[in-house]
C-alpha positions as CSV (number, residue, x, y, z in Angstrom):
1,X,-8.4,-5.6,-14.3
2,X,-8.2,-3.8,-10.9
3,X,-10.9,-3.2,-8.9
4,X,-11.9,-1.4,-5.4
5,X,-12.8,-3.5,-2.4
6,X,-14.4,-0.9,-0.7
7,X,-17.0,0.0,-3.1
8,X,-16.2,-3.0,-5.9
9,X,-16.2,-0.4,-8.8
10,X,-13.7,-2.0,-11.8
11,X,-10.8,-0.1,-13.3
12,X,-10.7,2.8,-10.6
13,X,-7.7,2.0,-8.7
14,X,-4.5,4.8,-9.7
15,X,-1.2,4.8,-8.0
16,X,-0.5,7.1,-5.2
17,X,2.4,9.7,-6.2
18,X,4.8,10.2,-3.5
19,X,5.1,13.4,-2.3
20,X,8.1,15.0,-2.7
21,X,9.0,16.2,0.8
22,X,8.6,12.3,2.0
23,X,10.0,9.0,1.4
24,X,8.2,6.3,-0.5
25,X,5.3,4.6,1.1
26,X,6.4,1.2,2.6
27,X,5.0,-1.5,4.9
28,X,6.5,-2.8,8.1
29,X,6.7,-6.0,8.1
30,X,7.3,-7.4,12.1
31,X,9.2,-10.6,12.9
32,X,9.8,-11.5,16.4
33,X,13.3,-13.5,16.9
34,X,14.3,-15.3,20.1
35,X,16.4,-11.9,20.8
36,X,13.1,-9.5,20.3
37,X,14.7,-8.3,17.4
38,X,12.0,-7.3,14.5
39,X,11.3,-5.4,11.5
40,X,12.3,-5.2,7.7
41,X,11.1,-2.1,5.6
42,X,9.3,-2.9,2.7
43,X,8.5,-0.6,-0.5
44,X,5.1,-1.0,-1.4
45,X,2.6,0.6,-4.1
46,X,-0.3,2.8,-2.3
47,X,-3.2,2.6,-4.6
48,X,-6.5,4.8,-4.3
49,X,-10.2,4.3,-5.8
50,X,-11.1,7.4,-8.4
51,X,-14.7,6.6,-7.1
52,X,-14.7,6.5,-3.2
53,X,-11.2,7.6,-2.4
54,X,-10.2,4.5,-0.5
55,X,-6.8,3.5,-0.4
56,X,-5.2,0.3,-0.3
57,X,-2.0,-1.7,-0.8
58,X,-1.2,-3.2,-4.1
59,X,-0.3,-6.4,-3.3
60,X,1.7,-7.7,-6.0
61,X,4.3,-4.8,-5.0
């Protein structure tokens, strides 16, 4: 069972849709090489509380 860490209520978190005008959400991920040389795009799953609206990755994306 999910559950927000913002506000801790259980079984509120949904899945972001993407809008349709953008690309999907995706996370950054830097790492610096001898030749300064960084970044990999990541796709990742944006999740938001139905309680307090606070949004958050889903880390098992």
């Amino acid at each position: 069972m999910n559950y927000c860490i913002n506000c801790g209520e259980r079984g509120t978190l949904q899945e972001l849709s993407v809008p349709e005008s953008e690309e999907q959400p995706f996370l950054q991920r830097g790492e610096f090489e001898p030749d300064n040389q960084y970044s990999l795009e990541q796709f990742v799953t944006i999740l938001q509380c139905q309680t307090c609206q606070h949004e958050m990755i889903d880390l098992s994306s």
